[in-house]
C-alpha positions as CSV (number, residue, x, y, z in Angstrom):
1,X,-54.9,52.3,-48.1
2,X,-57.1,50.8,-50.7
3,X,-59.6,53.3,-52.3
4,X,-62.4,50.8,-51.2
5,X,-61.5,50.7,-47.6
6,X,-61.0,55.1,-47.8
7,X,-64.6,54.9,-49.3
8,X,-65.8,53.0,-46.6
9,X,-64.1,55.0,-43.2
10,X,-65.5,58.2,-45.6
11,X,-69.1,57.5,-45.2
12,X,-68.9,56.9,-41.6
13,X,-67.1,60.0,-41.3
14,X,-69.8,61.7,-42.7
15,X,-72.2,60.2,-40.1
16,X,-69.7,61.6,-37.6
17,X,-69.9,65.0,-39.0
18,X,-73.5,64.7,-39.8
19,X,-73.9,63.7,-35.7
20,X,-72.4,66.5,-34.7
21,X,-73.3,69.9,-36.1
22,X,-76.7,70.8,-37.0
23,X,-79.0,70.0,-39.8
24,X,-77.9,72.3,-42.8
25,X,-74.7,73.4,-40.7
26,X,-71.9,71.3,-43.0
27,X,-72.8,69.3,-46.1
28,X,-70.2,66.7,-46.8
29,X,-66.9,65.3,-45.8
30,X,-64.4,63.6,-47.6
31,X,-61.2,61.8,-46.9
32,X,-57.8,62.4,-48.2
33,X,-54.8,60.3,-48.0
34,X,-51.1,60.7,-49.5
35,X,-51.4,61.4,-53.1
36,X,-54.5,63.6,-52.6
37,X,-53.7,66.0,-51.4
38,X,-49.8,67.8,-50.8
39,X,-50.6,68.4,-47.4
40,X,-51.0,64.5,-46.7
41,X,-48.1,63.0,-45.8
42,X,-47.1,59.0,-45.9
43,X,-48.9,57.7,-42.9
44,X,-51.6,60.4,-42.9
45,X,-54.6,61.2,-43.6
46,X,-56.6,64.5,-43.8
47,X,-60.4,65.1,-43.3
48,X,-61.9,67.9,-44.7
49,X,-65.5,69.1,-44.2
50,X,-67.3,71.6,-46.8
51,X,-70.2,73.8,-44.8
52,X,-72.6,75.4,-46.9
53,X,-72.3,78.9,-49.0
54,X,-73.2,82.2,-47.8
55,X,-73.8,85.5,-49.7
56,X,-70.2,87.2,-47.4
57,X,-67.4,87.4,-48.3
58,X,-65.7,83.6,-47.7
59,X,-63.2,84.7,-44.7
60,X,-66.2,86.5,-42.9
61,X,-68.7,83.6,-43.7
62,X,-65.4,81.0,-42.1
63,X,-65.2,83.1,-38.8
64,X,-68.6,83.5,-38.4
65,X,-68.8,79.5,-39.3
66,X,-66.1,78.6,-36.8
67,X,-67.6,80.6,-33.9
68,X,-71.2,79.2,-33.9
69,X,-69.8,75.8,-34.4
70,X,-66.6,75.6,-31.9
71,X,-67.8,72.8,-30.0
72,X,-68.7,70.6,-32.8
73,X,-65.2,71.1,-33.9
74,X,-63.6,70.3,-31.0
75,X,-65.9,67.0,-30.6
76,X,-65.1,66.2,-33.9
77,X,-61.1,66.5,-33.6
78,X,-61.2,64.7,-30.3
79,X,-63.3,61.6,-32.0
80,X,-60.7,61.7,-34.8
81,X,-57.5,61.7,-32.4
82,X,-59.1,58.9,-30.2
83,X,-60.9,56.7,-33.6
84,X,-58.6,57.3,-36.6
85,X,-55.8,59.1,-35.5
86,X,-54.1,58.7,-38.6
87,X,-55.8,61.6,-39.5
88,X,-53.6,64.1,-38.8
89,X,-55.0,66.6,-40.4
90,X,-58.6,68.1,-40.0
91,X,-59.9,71.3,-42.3
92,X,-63.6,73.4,-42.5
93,X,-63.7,74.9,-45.8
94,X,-67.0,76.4,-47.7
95,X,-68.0,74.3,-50.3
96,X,-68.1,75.0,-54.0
97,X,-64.7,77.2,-53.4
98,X,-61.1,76.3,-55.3
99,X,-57.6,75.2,-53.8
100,X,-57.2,79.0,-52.5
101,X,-60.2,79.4,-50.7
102,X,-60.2,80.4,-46.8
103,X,-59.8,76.9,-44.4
104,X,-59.8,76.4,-40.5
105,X,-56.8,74.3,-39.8
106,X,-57.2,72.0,-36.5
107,X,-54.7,69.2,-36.4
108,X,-53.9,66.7,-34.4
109,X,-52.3,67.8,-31.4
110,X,-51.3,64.7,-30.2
111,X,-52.9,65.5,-26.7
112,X,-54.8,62.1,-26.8
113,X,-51.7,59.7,-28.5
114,X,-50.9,58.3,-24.8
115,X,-54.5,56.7,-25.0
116,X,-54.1,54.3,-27.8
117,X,-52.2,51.2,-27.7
118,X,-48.3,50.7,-29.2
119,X,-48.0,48.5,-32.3
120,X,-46.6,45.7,-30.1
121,X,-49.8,46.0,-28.1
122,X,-52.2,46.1,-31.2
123,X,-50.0,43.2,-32.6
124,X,-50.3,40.8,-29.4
125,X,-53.8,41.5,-29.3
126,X,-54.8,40.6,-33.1
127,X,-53.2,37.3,-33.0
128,X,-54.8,36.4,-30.0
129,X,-58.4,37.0,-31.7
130,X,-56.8,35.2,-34.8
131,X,-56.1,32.3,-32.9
132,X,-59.4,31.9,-30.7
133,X,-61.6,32.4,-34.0
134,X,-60.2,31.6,-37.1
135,X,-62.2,29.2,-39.3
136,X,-58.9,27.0,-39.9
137,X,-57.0,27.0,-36.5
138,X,-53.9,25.6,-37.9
139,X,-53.8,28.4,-40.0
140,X,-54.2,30.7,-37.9
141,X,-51.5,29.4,-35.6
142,X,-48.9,29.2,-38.1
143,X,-50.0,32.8,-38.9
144,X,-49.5,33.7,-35.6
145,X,-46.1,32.0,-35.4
146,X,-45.0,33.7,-38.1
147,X,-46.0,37.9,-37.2
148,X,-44.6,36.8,-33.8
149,X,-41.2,36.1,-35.2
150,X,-41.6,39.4,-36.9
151,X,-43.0,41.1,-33.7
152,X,-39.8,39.8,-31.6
153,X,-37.6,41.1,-34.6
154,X,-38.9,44.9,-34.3
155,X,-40.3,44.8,-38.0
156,X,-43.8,46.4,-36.1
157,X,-42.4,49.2,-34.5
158,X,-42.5,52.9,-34.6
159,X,-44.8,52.4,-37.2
160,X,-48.2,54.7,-37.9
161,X,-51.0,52.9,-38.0
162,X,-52.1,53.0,-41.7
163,X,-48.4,51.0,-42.3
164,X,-48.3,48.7,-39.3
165,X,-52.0,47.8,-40.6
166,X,-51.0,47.6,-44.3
167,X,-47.8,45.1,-43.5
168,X,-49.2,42.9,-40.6
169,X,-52.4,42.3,-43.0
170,X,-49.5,41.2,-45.7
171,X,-48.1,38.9,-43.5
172,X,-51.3,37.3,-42.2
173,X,-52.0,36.7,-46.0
174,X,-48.9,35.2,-46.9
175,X,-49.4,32.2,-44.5
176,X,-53.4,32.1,-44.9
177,X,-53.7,33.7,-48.6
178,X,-57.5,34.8,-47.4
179,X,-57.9,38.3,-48.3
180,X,-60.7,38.5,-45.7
181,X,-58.2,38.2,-42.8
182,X,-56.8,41.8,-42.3
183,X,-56.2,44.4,-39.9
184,X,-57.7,47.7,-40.6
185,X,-58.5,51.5,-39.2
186,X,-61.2,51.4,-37.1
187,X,-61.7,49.9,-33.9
188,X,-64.2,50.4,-31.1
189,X,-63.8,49.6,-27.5
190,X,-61.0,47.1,-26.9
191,X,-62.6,43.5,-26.3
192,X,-60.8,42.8,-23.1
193,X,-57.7,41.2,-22.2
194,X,-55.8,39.1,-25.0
195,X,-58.0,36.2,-25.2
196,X,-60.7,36.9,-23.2
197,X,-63.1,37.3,-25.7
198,X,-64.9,36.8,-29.0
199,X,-64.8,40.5,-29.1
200,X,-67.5,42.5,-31.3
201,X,-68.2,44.4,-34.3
202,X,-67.1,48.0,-34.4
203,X,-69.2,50.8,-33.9
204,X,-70.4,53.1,-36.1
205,X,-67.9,55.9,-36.0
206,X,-65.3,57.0,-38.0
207,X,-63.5,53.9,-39.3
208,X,-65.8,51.6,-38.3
209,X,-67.7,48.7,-40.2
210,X,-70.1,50.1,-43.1
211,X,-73.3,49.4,-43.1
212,X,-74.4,46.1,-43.9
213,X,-70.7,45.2,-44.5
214,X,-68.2,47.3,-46.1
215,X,-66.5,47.0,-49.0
216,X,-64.6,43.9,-48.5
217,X,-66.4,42.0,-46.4
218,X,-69.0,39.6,-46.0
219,X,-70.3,40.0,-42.5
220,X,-72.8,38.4,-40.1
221,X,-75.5,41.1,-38.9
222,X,-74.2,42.7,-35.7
223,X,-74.9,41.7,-32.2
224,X,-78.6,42.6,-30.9
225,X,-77.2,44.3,-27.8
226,X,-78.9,48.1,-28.5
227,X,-80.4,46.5,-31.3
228,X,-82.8,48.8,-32.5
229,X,-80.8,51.6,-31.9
230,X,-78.0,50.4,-33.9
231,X,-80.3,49.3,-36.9
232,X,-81.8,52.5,-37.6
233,X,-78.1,53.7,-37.3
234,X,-76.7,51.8,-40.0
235,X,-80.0,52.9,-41.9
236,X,-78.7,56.5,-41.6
237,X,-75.3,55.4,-42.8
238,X,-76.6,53.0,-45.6
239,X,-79.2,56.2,-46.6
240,X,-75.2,58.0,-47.5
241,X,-74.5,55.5,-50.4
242,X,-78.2,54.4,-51.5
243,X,-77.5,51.3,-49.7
244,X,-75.1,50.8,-52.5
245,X,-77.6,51.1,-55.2
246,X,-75.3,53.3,-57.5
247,X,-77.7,53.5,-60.5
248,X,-81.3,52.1,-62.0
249,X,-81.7,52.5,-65.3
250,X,-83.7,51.4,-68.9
251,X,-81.4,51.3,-71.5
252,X,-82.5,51.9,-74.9
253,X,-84.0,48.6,-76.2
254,X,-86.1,48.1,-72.8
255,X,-82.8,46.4,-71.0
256,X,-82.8,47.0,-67.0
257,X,-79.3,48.4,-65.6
258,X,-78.5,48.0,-62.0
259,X,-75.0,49.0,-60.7
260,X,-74.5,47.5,-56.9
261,X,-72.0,48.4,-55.0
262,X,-72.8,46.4,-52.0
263,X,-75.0,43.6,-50.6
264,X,-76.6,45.6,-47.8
265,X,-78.8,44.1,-44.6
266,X,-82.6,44.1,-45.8
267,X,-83.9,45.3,-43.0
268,X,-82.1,48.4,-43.6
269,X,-82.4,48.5,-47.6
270,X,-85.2,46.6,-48.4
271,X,-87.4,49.1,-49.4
272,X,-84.3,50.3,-51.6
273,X,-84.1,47.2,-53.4
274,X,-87.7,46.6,-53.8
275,X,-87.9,49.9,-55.6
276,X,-84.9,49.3,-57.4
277,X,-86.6,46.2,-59.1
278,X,-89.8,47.6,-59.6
279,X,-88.1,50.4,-61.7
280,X,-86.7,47.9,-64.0
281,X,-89.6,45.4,-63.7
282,X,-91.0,45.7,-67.2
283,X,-88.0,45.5,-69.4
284,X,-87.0,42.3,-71.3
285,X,-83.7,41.5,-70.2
286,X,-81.4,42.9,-67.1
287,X,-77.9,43.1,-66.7
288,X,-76.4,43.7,-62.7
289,X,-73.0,45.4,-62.7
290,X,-71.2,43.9,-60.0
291,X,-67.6,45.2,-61.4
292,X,-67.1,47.5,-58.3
293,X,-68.9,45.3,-55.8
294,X,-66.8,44.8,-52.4
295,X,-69.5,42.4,-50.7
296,X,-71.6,42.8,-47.8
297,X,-74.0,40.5,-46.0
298,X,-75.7,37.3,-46.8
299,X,-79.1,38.2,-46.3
300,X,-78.7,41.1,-48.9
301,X,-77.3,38.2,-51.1
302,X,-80.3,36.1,-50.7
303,X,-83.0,39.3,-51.1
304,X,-81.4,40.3,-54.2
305,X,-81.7,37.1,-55.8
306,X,-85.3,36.5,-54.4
307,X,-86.4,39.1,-56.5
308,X,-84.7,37.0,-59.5
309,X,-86.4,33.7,-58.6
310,X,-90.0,31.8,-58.5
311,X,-91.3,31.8,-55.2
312,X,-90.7,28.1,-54.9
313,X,-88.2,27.0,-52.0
314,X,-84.8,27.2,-53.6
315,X,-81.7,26.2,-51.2
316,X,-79.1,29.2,-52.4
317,X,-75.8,28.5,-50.0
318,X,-75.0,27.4,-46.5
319,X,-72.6,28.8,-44.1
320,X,-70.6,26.1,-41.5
321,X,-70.1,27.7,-38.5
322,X,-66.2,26.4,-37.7
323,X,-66.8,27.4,-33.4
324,X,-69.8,25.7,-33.1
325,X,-70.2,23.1,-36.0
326,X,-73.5,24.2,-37.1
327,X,-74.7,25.0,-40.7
328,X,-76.8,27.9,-41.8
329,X,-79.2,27.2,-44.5
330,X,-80.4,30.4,-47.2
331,X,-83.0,30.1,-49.0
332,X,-84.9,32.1,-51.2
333,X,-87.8,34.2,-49.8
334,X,-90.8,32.6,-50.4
335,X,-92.3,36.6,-50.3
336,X,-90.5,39.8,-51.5
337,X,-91.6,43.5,-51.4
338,X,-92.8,44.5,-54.8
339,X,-92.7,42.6,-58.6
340,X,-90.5,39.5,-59.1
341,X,-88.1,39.4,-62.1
342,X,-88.6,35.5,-63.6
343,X,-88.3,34.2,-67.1
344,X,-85.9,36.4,-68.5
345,X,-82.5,36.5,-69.4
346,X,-80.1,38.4,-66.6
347,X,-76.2,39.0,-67.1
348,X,-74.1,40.0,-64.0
349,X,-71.2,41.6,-65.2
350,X,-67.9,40.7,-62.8
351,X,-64.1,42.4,-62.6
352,X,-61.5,41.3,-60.1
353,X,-62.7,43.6,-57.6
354,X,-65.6,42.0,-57.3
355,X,-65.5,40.5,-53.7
356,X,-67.1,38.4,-50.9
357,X,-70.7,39.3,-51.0
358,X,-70.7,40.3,-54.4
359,X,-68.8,37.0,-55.5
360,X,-71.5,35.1,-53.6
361,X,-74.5,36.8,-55.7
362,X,-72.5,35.8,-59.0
363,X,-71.4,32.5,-58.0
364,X,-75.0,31.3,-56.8
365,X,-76.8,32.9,-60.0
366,X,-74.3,31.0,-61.9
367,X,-74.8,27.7,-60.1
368,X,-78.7,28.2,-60.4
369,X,-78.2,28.7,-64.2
370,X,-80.7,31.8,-63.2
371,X,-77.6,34.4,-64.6
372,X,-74.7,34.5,-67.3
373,X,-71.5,35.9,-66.0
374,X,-69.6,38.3,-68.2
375,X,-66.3,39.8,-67.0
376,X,-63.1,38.9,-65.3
377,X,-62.5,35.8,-62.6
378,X,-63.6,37.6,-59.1
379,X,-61.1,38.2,-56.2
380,X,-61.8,35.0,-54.6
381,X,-63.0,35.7,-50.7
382,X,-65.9,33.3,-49.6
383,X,-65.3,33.3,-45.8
384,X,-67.7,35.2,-43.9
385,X,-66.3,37.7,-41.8
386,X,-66.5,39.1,-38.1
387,X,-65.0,42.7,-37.3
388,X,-63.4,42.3,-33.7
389,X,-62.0,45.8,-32.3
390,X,-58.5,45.4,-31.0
391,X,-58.5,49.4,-29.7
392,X,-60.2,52.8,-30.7
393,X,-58.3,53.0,-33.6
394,X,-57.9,49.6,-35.4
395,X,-60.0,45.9,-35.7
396,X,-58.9,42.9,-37.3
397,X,-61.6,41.4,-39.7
398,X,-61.0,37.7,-38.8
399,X,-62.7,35.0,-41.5
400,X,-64.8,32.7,-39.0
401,X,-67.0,30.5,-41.6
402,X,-67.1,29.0,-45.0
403,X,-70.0,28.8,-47.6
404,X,-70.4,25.6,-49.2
405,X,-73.1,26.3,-52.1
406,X,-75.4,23.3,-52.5
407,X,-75.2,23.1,-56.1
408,X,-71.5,22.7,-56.1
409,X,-70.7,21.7,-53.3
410,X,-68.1,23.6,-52.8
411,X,-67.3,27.5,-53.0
412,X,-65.3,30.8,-55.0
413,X,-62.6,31.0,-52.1
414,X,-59.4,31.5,-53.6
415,X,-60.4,30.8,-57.5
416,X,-63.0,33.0,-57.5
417,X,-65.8,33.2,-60.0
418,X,-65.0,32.4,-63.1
419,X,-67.2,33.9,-66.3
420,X,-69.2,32.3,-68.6
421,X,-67.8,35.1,-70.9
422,X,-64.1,36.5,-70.4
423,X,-63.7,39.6,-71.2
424,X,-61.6,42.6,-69.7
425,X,-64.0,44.5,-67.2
426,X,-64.1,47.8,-69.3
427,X,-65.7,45.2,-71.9
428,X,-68.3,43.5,-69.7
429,X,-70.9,45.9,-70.2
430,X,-70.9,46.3,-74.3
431,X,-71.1,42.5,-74.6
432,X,-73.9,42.3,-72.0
433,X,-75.9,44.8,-73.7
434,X,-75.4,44.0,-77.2
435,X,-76.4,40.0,-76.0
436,X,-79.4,41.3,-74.5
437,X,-80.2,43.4,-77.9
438,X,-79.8,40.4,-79.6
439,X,-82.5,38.9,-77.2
440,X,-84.8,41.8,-77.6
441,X,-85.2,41.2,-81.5
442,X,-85.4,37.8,-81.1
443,X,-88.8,38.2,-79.5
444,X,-91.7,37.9,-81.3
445,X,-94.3,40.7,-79.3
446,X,-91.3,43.3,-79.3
447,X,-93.5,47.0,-80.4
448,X,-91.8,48.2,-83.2
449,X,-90.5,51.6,-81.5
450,X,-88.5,49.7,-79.1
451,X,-87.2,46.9,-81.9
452,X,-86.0,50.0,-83.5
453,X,-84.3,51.3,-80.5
454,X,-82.6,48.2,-80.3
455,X,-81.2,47.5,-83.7
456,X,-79.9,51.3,-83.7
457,X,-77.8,50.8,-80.0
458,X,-76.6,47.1,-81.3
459,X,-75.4,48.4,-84.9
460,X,-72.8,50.6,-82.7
461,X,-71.7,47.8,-80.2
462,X,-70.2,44.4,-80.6
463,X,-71.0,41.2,-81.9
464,X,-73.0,39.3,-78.9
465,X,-72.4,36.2,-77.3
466,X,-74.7,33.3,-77.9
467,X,-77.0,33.7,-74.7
468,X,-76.8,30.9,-72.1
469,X,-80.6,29.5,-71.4
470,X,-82.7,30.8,-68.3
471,X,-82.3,27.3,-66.1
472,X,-84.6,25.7,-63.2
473,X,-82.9,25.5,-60.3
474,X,-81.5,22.4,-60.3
475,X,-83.3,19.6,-58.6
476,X,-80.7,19.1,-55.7
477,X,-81.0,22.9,-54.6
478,X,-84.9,23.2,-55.1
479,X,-86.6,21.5,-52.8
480,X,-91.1,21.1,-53.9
């Protein structure tokens, strides 16, 4: 399992957990897989939860633990063994303790393993949401062809589900070479009989869909059925990771530092964002570090880079709807929360893990002129992308659109974005910040304590690039 998708199925976890115990009764959970831990077997997973300190002794302050909170145990090893039951393995321990400290031990006990589907079943099921909404149908039926022939051959049995995931996923890519189209844990209830459906996006629980989008994907908001209750979910979830706003900072020489994990939904992070910008509002320059950026939705994309534009209508991307025909328009907001960030030279640092979401930011920054791209070529996903839950356990993420930027006319999907500026990722942000040094002293109203500031930081950092000019828009995405 990729550390991105463990990060993701780790913070709804901890929603789980947080669901069901008290306030104050545990304070974090994290997820273990082979390699983590020598208890973790191939195929497995572990769960561990840390509850809080106590002033007895650490067996005494377990027991007494374990019998106030028996029932949100069990709960929680039920939900496990019916929603990820690749977690074997489920441990309470007190947090702040080392490797021998006191644990409570409640694995799997396979009660529940008649309820989920076989490999053959989760197999049938998958290519029959592949087929029915693939952007490219004659992809997805040579896809299909192809695990079939593999399905009939045995190659997908008697396998666990982090494997059987893992291969099918390599064999959908081999045929489509879309790294949005995979299977993963995580599921939700099943969406019918093979076919029958367009299925949905997962629920909230362990292993299903971040907020906003996980890491990997860039989603369409979720259905409005339970709307509101569902919204301020995903708030509590998105509230985990700062909506994944990792850090705001001024760096020395008044240059703004934002490191974004994810392109959440607005209407959960948009007062986030808004106070985000404001922090870095008055500085001269501002570099976004995208290098661990997975994706997320497209109305994050288009708030983000709001905040980055005038308020004049500026057409930012469209997304063709392959089932129905219809196009989506973006464009900027014509309003955001808080101070706009115009006029001044931004830098959006990129790695190949930059993905979907995240690519789309970069790529449409880039196409605007607004930003200049420093980094690696991104991983190249532009398809938007629909979870559909195939059973408790596992969904298939299924590509169903494409983005055609208006600038280009075309989009990052399989090239990815390519940099202004190539450099190796662990390089990206020196060259950044010594460019927008070199910016700072090239002003003329600079106060002399923070001119000094900057020519101190650049004497210790690289030579900069020559900065690429803060564009309009161009005149066939701005519309007057």
């Amino acid at each position: 399992m990729e550390r991105a998708e463990q990060a993701m199925i780790e913070r709804a976890i901890n929603h789980e957990v947080q669901e069901r115990f008290a306030a104050g009764a545990v304070r974090r959970a994290v997820l273990l897989q082979h390699g983590d831990d020598p208890a973790v077997e191939p195929g497995q997973l572990m769960v561990r939860v840390f509850i809080p300190a106590s002033d007895e002794p650490p067996e005494q302050a377990l027991a007494a633990w374990q019998n106030a909170h028996q029932a949100g145990i069990d709960e929680l090893r039920r939900e496990l063994s019916l929603r990820l039951p690749a977690a074997r393995l489920l441990e309470f321990t007190i947090d702040g303790t080392g490797d021998d400290a006191p644990r409570i031990s409640v694995p799997d006990d396979g009660s529940l393993a008649a309820e989920q589907l076989s490999g053959r079943e989760i197999v049938t099921r998958a290519l029959s949401l592949l087929r029915a909404n693939y952007v490219f149908p004659e992809l997805a039926e040579q896809a299909a062809v192809a695990v079939e022939a593999r399905l009939e051959a045995g190659e997908y049995d008697n396998l666990d589900e982090i494997t059987l995931t893992e291969l099918v996923t390599d064999h959908l890519q081999e045929v489509c070479d879309d790294k949005h189209l995979r299977l993963r844990l995580g599921g939700g209830p099943p969406p019918g009989p093979p076919g029958g459906g367009p299925g949905g996006p997962g629920g909230p629980g362990p292993g299903g869909p971040a907020p906003g989008g996980g890491p990997g994907h860039m989603h369409e908001p979720p259905e409005p059925t339970g709307h509101e209750a569902r919204r301020l979910a995903m708030r509590q979830m998105g509230r985990l990771d700062n909506f994944g706003i990792r850090r705001v900072e001024r760096l020395d020489g008044n240059v703004g530092y934002l490191d974004l994990r994810r392109m959440p939904v607005p209407a959960n992070a948009g007062p986030a964002i808004a106070a985000a910008m404001e922090l870095v509002a008055g500085t001269y320059a501002l570099i976004i570090d995208m290098r661990r950026n997975g994706g997320g939705a497209p109305e994050g994309v288009v708030f983000w880079c709001s905040y980055l534009l005038e308020e004049r209508p500026t057409h930012l991307n469209d997304i063709y709807h392959a089932d129905t025909g219809e196009t989506r328009q973006f464009w900027a907001l014509p309003y955001v929360p808080g101070t706009r960030y115009t006029d001044r030279p931004v830098y959006v640092l990129t790695s190949h893990r930059t993905f979907s979401g995240g690519e789309d930011l970069c790529y449409t920054l880039q196409a605007l002129g607004r930003a200049q791209v420093i980094g690696e070529t991104t991983g190249g996903g532009a398809h938007p992308t629909r979870g559909f839950p195939i059973s408790a356990a596992v969904s298939i993420g299924i590509p169903f659109a494409r983005s055609v930027n208006p600038v280009t006319g075309t989009n990052w999907q399989g090239t990815g974005v390519v940099p202004d500026v190539t450099v190796a990722e662990e390089q990206a942000y020196d060259v950044a910040y010594a460019t927008a040094l070199a910016h700072v002293l090239a002003l003329d109203d600079v106060p002399p304590p923070i001119a000094d500031e900057a020519r101190e930081v650049l004497a210790g950092r690289p030579a900069p690039v020559q900065p690429a000019p803060v564009q309009p828009a161009p005149a066939a995405a701005v519309k007057e």
